[in-house]
N, C-alpha and C positions, 0 to 999 in steps of 0.2 A: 504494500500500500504506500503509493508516494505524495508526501505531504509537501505544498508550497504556499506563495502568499494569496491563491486565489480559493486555499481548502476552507469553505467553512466549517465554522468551530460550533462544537456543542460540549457548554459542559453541566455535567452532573453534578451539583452539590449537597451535600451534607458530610453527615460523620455518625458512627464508621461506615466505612466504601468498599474496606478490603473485601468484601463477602459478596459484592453482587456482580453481580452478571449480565447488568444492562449494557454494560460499553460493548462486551462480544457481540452481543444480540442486535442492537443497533447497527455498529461498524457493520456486519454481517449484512444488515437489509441495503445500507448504503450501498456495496457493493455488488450487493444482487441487482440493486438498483442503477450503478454505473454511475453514484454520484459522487464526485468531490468533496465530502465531507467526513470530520472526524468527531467522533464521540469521543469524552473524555472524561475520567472524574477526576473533582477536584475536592479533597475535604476541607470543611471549610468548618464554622462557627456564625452563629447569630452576630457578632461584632465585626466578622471581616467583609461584613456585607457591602457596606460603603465602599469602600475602597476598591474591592474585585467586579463590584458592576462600573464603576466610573472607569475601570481599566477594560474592562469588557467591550465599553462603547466605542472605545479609539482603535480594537482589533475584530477582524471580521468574523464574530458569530454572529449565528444567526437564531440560537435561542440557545434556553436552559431546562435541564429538568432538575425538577426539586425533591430531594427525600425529607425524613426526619433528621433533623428535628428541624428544619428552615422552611416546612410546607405553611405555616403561617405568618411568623415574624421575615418573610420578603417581603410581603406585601406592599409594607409603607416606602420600600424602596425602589416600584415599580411604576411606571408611569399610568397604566389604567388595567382595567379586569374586565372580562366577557362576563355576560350578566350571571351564567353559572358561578363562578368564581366571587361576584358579590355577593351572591344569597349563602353558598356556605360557605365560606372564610378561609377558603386555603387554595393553596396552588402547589400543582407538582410540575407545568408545564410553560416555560417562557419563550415569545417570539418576537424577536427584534427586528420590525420592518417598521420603512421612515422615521428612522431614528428614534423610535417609540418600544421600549418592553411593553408589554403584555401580556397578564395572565390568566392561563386556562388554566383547567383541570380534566382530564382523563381517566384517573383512578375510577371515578365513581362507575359510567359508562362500561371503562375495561370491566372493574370487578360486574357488573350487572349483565354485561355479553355473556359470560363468563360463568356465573351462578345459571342460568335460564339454558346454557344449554348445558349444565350436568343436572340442574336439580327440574330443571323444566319451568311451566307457567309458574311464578310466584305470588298470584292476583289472589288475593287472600293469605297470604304463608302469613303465623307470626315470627318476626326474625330476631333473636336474643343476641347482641352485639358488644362484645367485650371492648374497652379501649372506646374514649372519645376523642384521639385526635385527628390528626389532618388526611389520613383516610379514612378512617372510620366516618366525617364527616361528608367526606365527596360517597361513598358506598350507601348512604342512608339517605339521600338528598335521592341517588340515580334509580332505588330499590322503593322509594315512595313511590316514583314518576315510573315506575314499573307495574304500579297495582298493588304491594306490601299491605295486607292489611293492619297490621301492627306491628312496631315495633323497641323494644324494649331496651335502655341502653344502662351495662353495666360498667363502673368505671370507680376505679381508685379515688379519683376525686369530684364528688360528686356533682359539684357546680357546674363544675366542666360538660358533663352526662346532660344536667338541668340546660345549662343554655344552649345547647342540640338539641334535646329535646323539644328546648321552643320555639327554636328557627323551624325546625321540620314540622313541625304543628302547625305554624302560623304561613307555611307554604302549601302545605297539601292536607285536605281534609281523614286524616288517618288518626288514632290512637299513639301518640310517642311519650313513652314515660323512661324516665330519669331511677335508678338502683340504686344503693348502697353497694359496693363489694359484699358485704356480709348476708345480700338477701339472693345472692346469687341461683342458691340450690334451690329456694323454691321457687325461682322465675325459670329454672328447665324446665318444668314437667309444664309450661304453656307455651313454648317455643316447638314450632317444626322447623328451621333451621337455627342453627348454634354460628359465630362467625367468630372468630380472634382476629382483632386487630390493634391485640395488645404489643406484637411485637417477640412474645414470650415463646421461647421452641427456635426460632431464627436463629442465625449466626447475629451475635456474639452469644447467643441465649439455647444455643442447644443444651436440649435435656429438660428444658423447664418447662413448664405446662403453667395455664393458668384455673385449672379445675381437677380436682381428682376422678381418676378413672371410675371410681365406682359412683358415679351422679349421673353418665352417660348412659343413655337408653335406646335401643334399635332404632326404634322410631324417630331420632333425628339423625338429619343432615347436618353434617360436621363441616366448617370450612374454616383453612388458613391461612391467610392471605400470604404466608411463607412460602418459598419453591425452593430454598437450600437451608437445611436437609429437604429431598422430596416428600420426608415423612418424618413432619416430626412428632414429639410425643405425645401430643397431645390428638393426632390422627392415626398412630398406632395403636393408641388405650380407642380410640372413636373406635376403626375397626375392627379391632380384639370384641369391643362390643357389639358387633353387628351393625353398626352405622352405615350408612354411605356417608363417604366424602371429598373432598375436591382441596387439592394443596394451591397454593398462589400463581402455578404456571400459566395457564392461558389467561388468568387478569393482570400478571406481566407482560403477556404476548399482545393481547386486546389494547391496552390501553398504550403502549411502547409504538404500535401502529398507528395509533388514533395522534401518537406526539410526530410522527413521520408525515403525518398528512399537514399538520398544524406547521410544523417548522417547513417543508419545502413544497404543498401541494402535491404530493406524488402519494397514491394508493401503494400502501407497504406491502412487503413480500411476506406476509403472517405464517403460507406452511414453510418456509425459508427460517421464519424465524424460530417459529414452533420449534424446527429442528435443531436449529440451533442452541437452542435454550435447554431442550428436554436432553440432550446429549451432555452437555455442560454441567447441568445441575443433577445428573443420575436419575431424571425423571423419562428415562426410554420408554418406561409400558406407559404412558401420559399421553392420551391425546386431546385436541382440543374439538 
């Protein structure tokens, strides 16, 4: 792959980076795609924000995408948002045209491609939602505008859960209530599907689960927004239990294309990517 002054630049931010897998996965469509550009991550911190966009403008990318923990403290350093982006509060995807950032979001979409074709219609599911931040809030926003008949959010802190729950209430006529951690077990047994988007089970967090095995029941749909490990622990206790469930790979794959369209106009190479990704991340029996 050969890089000059005309490659556009895309870089990845947050922290940690060592673990994922979007630069392959991207660089990968690029090239399937025959295009001049480089994906990159860069880890960074909520303070170095200033500074790496005002250098950003003076060299030729052409956007950004955004992880944890900087999918919502960008924001104020970005010149406008697509109206998704202003109703729930976060951004994982930026695009630098006419001298203007702007941000979008994809997760929610990817994750709801993504859930509909493993778990199917979700026009009525209740969905119990671990984790309120900056995906968990694009996923609950995309999965209301899907038909979600309710849904339930649990979270460490609770406020956080509370003011999700009231953006999505006060956009879409659905049930959205706000948990304690501590009332978790009895908000399963009214969930048909289960989602982590706490981050827990992922790299730097293998091994860690955010519920014990014995609270899970046949009857739900397990999902984690994770795809390295393609199994983590908290979807090998799902399936030990009879569960179906679905790991984070084709809502990396969905929403990764949805950022390809958004940065160059060009329709992404998705079974290209697929491949590329499920090879990478040990998810070969995975399809999307």
């Amino acid at each position: 792959m050969s890089v000059s002054t005309r490659t556009g630049l895309i870089a990845l931010l947050g922290r940690p980076l060592g673990f994922t897998l979007a630069p392959a996965m991207q660089n990968s469509a690029f090239r399937a795609l025959g295009m001049d550009a480089l994906y990159l991550p860069v880890e960074c911190e909520a303070d170095d924000l200033p500074v790496l966009l005002a250098a950003f403008r003076r060299m030729p990318f052409i956007g950004l995408a955004v992880t944890k923990p900087l999918k919502i403290s960008i924001l104020p350093y970005l010149d406008e948002s697509d109206p998704l982006v202003a109703q729930i509060g976060s951004c994982n995807t930026v695009c630098f045209k006419n001298g203007r950032w702007t941000a979008h979001n994809t997760d929610g979409e990817g994750f709801a491609d993504a859930l509909t074709g493993a778990y199917g219609d979700i026009r009525g599911a209740t969905l119990l939602v671990l984790g309120a931040g900056g995906a968990s809030r694009a996923l609950c926003f995309a999965c209301a505008a899907r038909g979600a008949g309710r849904i339930l959010l649990v979270n460490r802190t609770l406020e956080t859960a509370r003011a999700l729950a009231q953006a999505v209430s006060l956009r879409f006529p659905i049930p959205c209530e706000a948990l304690p951690w501590g009332e978790l077990s009895s908000a399963l047994p009214m969930a048909d599907i289960l989602i982590n988007a706490t981050g827990l089970g992922m790299e730097p967090h293998v091994g860690q689960t955010p519920l014990p095995a014995a609270l899970l029941s046949p009857r739900l749909f397990v999902c984690d927004l994770a795809y390295r490990p393609a199994r983590t622990r908290l979807l090998a206790d799902a399936e030990a239990a009879g569960c179906r469930t679905m790991n984070g790979l084709a809502m990396a794959v969905y929403q990764g294309a949805r950022q390809i369209k958004l940065w160059t106009g060009y329709d992404a190479p998705i079974g290209f990517m697929s491949d590329t990704l499920r090879r990478l991340s040990g998810c070969e029996g995975d399809r999307l």
